[in-house]
C-alpha positions in Angstrom: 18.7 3.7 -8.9 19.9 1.7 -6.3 21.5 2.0 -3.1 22.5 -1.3 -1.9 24.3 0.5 1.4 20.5 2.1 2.2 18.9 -1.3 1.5 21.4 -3.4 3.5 21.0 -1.2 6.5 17.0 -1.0 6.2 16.8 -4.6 5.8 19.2 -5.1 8.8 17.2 -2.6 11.1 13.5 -4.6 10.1 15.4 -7.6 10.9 16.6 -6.1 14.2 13.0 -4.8 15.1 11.5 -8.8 14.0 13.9 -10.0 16.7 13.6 -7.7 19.3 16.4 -5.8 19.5 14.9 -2.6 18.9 11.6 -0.7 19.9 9.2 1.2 17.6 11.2 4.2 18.1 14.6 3.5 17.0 12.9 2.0 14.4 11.2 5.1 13.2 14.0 6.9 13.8 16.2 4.5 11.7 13.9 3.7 9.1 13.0 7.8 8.5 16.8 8.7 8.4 17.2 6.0 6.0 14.5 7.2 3.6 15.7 10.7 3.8 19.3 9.8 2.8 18.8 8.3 -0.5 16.6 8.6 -3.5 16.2 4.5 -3.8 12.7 4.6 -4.8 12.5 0.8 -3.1 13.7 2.3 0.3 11.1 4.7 0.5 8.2 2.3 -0.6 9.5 0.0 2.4 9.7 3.2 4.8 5.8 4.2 3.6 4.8 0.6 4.2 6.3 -0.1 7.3 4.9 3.0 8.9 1.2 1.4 8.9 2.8 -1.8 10.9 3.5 0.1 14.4 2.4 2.7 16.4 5.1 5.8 16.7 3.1 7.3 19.7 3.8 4.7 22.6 7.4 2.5 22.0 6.7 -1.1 22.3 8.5 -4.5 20.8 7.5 -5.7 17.6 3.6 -6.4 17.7 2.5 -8.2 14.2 0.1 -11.2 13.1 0.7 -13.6 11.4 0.2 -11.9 8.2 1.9 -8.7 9.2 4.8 -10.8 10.2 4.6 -13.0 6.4 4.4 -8.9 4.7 7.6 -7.8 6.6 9.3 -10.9 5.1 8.0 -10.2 1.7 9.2 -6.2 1.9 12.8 -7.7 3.1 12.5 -9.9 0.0 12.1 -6.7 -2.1 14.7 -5.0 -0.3 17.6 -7.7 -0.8 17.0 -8.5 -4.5 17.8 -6.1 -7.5 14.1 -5.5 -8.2 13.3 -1.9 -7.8 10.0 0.1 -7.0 8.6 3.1 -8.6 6.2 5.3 -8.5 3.6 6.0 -11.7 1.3 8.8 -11.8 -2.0 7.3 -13.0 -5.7 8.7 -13.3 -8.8 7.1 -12.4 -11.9 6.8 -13.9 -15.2 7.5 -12.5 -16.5 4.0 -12.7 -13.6 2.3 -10.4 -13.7 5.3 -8.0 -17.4 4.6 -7.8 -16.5 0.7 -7.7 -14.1 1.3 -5.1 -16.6 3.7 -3.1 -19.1 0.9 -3.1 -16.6 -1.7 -2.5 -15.7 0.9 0.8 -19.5 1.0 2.0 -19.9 -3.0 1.5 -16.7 -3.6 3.3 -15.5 -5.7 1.1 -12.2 -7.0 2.1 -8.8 -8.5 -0.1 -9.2 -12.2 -1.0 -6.3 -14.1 0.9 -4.6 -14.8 -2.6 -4.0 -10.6 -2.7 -3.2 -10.9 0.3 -0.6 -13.1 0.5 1.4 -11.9 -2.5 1.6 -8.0 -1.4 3.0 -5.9 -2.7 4.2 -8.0 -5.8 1.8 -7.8 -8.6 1.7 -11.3 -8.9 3.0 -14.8 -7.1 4.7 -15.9 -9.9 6.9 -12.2 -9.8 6.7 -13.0 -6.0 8.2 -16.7 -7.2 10.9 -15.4 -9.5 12.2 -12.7 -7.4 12.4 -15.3 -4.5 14.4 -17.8 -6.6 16.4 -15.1 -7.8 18.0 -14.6 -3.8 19.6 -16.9 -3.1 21.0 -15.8 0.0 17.1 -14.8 1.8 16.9 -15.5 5.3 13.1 -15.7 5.8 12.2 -14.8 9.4 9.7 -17.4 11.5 6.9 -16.0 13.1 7.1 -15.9 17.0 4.5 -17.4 18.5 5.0 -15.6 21.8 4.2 -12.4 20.2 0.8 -13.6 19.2 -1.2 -12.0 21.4 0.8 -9.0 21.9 -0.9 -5.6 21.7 0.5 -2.1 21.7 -2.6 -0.7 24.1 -5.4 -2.1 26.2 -8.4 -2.9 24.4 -10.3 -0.6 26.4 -7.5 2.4 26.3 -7.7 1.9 22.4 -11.7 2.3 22.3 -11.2 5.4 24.4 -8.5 6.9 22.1 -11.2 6.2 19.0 -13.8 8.5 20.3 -12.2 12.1 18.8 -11.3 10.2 15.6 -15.2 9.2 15.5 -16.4 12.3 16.6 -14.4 13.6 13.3 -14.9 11.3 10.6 -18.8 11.4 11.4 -18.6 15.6 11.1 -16.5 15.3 7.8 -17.4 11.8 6.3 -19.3 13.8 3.8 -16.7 15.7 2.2 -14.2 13.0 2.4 -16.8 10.6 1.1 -17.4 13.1 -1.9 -13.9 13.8 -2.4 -13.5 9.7 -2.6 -15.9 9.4 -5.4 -14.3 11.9 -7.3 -11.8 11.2 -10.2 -8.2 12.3 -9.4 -4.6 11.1 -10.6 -2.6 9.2 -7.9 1.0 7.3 -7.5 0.8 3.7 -7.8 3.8 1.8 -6.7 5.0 -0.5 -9.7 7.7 -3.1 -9.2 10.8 -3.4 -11.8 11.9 -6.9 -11.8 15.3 -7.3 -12.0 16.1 -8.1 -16.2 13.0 -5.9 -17.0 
């Protein structure tokens, strides 16, 4: 279902934290409320994504890369068109958890092709739902922000040290429970006419 009033305002606040206007916090703070209020399965998928994109410890400006900065576009994208996210339970098998677990120890990373096109499943649906709004603003990347970072490089090695200490004392039993097989939610998106 749709709430255009949720999407409107969640788009509105990213675009507000793109230019400046408002810090991590009020961001948070907007984006969480807005998540909580309505059962738009596409306004929660944006709140879950943006979460990974700034730090809700220490309020700073917007801090993004380049590619960051092209994925917020894309997720307003989603936001202003009619398509609409779900979520579908799916189960794994044990060969592409043990795929994905090696692909995890070789550090194998996205191509820039997957990249570029997330979270659409595809540039074409990318392409289409683009044409589709007619209205999108796309935000430019800011080159003053390209160096930006939330924390001192040193003050961020520092604050990795308990996380370390943790993942080498547990890495075993997450690393086990990794390779098992277990059912997950997979976003899907609904384009619009589907």
């Amino acid at each position: 279902m749709i709430d255009r009033n949720a999407r409107n305002e969640m788009s509105k606040t990213i675009r507000d934290y793109m230019s400046e206007g408002i810090s991590a916090f009020e961001l948070d703070d907007a984006l969480q409320r807005l998540s909580h209020d309505t059962v738009d399965g596409t306004v929660k998928f944006v709140r879950k994504e943006m979460w990974f994109h700034y730090d809700d410890c220490k309020d700073h400006k917007v801090v993004a890369s380049k590619q960051q900065w092209d994925f917020f576009n894309r997720l307003l994208l989603l936001l202003e068109s009619e398509a609409e996210v779900d979520f579908v339970r799916s189960r794994s098998s044990w060969r592409s958890e043990w795929l994905g677990f090696f692909r995890f120890l070789g550090n194998q990373k996205p191509s820039a092709a997957e990249i570029a096109i997330t979270p659409f499943p595809s540039i074409s649906s990318l392409l289409s739902l683009r044409r589709s709004v007619k209205k999108f603003a796309r935000n430019r990347y800011p080159t003053r922000i390209a160096g930006r970072r939330i924390r001192n490089i040193v003050v961020q090695g520092i604050l990795w040290i308990p996380w370390g200490m943790l993942l080498l004392t547990f890495s075993p039993i997450v690393l086990l429970i990794r390779m098992l097989r277990h059912g997950r939610l997979e976003p899907r998106i609904k384009m619009p006419g589907q």
